[in-house]
N, C-alpha and C positions, 0 to 999 in steps of 0.2 A: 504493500500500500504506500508507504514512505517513496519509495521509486517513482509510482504513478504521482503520487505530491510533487514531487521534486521536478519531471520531467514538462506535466503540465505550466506549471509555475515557469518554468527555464523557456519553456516556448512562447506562454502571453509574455513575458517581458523583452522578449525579441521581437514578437509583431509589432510595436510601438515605427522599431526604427525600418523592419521592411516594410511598412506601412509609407514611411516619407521617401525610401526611397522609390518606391511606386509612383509617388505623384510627381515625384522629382525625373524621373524615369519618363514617364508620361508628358510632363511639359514640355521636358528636354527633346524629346523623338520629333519635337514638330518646327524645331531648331537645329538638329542636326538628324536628318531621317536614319541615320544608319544603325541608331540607338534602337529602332523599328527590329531589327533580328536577335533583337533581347526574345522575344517572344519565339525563335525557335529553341533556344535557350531551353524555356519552360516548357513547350510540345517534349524535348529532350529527355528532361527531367521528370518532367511528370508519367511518360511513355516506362522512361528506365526503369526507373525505380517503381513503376505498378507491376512491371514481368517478376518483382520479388517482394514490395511490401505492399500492396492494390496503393490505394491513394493516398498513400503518407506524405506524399508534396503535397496534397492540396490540405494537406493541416493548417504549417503554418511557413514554410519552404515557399511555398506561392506569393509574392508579394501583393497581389492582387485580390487576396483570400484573406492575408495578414489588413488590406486596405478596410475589405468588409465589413473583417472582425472588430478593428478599432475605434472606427470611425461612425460607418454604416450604420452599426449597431445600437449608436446613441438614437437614431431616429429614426430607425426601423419597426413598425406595427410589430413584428415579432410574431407574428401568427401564422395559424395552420399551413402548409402549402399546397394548391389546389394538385390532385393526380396528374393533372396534364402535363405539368412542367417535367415529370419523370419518366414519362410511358415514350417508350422506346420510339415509334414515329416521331415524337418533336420534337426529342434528341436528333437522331439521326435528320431531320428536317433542318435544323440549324446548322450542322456542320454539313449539311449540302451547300446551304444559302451562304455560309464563311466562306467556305473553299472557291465556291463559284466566285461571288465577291473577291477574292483575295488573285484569284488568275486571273479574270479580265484587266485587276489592275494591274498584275505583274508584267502581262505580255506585251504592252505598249514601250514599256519600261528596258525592256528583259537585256542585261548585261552593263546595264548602267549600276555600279556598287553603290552610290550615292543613293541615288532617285528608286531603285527596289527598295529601300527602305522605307520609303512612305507608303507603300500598301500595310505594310506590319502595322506602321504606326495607325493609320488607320481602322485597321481592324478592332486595333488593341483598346482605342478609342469608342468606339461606336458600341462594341461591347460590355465595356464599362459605366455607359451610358445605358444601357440597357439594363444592366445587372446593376447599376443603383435605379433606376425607377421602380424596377418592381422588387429591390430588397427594399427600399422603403415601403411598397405596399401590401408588400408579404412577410419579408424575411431575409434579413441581410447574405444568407449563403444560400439564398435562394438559385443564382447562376450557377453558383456547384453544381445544380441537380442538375441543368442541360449544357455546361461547358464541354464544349468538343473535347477538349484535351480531358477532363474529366471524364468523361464516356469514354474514352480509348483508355485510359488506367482505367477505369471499371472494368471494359472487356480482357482486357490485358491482366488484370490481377484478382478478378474472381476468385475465391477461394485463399487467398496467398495472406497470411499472417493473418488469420483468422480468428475472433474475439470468442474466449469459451466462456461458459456459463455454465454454473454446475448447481448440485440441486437444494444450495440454501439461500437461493433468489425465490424471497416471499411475493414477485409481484406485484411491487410497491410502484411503479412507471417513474422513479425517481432519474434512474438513466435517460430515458424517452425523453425527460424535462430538461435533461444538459445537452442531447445530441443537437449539434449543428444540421444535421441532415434530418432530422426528424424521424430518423428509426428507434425503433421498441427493440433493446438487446432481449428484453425480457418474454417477449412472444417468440422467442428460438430458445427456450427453455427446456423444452421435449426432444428437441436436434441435439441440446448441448454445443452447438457452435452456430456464431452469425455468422453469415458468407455474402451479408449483404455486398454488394460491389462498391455501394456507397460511402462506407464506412471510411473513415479519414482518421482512424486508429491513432487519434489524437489521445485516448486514454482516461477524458472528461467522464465518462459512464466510470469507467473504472475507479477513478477517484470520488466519484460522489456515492457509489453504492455502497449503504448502509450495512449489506452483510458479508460484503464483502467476496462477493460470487462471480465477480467478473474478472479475465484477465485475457492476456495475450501469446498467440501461439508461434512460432515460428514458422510449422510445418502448413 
């Protein structure tokens, strides 16, 4: 338990500073575009490291995840998030609409190292604008649920460091009430392990569970 304390704590107090470096990041991309391939960067990262931990970049390693959680968060409704935003079609519907978006602007461009940069920055922009309108109207880690790069560590890391649960979780929903993503650890109670894809094994469940019934696997 002391561990999960420890590692929790060690991460919010680092969102603070990738939080400004985000904005700083972002301003900066529409001043020098080239700052724009920061964002394959995080496709990189986020990709990697799900073939072995699922979505442990988008904890708090995401700058733009660290921007939600610190900032966002203060004037965020915080509430429910409607189905839509997770079911498979409107994922996969947005990173058609990025992708598509992102080549027609690339190929005008294409072998300019400068000027390719400003499609990224673009993206990175537009998206972020989206992912604060409706985390303000839902739920600041609301673009988790349909972040391309997220959906690809979801498929990518399925199953991979997988949250156990064993049989002295009373069903209190106190986990459910910390999860950023809005999963119930405790309705995988009968499985003995979550596999949700979602999962951001950020460890929050684990640190506020009262009996102390959650942890983390490797295998």
């Amino acid at each position: 338990m002391n561990d999960s304390i420890s590692q929790v704590q060690s991460r919010k107090n680092m969102q603070p500073w990738l939080s400004l470096s985000f904005i700083l990041l972002l301003a900066g991309g529409w001043l020098y575009y080239p700052l724009g391939y920061f964002l394959l960067a995080c496709m990189a990262g986020a990709m990697g490291i799900g073939m072995v931990k699922g979505r442990y970049w988008c904890d708090w390693l995401c700058p733009r995840g660290s921007f939600f959680d610190t900032l966002l968060s203060k004037i965020s409704r915080a509430g429910k998030v409607p189905a839509l935003f997770r079911h498979p079609a409107f994922r996969l519907g947005w990173l058609a609409v990025l992708m598509t978006m992102l080549t027609m602007q690339l190929i005008p461009v294409w072998g300019d190292f400068y000027l390719m940069g400003k499609p990224f920055v673009m993206v990175l922009t537009i998206t972020t604008i989206v992912g604060t309108f409706f985390g303000i109207t839902y739920h600041q880690r609301i673009w988790c649920m349909f972040c391309p790069m997220g959906t690809m560590a979801n498929w990518l890391g399925r199953g991979k460091m997988p949250l156990t649960i064993n049989d002295a979780c009373s069903q209190c929903g106190t986990c459910e009430k910390v999860c950023r993503m809005q999963i119930n650890p405790g309705s995988y109670q009968e499985v003995g392990q979550v596999k949700h894809g979602d999962c951001l094994k950020c460890s929050y469940c684990v640190d506020s569970c009262p009996q102390q019934a959650l942890s983390f696997s490797d295998k």
